[in-house]
C-alpha positions, 0 to 999 in steps of 0.5 A, spaced: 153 611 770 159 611 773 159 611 782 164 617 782 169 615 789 172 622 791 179 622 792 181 623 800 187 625 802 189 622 809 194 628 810 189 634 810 185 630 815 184 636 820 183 637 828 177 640 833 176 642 839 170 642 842 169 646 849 163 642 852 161 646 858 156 648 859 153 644 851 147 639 852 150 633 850 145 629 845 146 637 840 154 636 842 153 628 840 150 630 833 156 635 831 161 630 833 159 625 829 157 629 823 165 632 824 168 625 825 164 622 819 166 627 814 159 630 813 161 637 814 165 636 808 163 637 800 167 630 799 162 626 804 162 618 802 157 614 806 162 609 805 168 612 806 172 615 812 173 623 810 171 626 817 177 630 821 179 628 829 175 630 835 178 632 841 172 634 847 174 637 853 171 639 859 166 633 859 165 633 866 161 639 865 156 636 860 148 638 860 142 633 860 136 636 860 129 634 863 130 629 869 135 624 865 140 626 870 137 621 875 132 618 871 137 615 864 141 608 866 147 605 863 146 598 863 151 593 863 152 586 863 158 581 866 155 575 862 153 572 869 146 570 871 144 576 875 150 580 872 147 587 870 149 593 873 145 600 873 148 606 873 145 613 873 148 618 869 150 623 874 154 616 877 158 615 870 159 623 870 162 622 878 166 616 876 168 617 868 165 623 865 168 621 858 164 615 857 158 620 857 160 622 851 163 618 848 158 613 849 153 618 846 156 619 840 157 612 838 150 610 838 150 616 832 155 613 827 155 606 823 155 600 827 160 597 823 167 597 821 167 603 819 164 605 825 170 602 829 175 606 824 171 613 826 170 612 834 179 611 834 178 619 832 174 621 838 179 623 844 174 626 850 178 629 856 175 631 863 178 638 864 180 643 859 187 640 858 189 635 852 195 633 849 194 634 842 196 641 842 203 639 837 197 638 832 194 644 832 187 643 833 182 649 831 176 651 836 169 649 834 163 652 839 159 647 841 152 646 839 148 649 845 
């Protein structure tokens, strides 16, 4: 038995936009990663890059459900003893609402160097403007 490698043209590689207002953003995460992995596609590799561009706007205006608004922290840490910082999840959506997704979505792709190949494909933008308008982005409806 031979391992069939299908063939991935780099140049066929396409573009989507996702509006996320209004789109829960564990779903909206989940889409993202499946495109930006290749899933979607007959050729999908588990080893291979064959996923499309993503570019996200409106990030400000995501959705979480239940409580997670005030009860889901970030954490990180400056690498110092007593260095941990806590921040809820409407405190990162009032400073940097497209660490939200992003964050999100790199929890759903492979922690390796594939993944920090895939994550490079992932644009999200606060607002409904982006520059990636010369690449002719097709709109996707985000999973509600």
């Amino acid at each position: 038995m031979k391992t069939h490698l299908p063939k991935i043209n780099l140049d066929e590689r396409k573009w989507h936009v996702i509006d996320a207002n209004g789109a829960v953003l564990g779903r909206l995460a989940a889409q993202v990663a499946d495109i930006l992995r290749g899933k979607n596609k007959p050729v999908y590799t588990p080893h291979m890059d064959a996923g499309d561009f993503v570019v996200v706007i409106n990030a400000e205006k995501v959705k979480v459900t239940g409580k997670k608004e005030i009860a889901k922290e970030f954490m990180s840490y400056s690498g110092w003893k007593g260095g941990e910082k806590f921040r809820s999840v409407a405190q990162v959506r009032a400073r940097h609402p497209e660490k939200l997704i992003h964050h999100a979505v790199k929890g759903m792709i492979p922690k390796n160097r594939l993944g920090s190949v895939l994550l490079t494909k992932l644009k999200v933008y606060k607002g409904d403007k982006h520059p990636h308008s010369a690449q002719q982005p097709a709109t996707l409806a985000a999973a509600k």
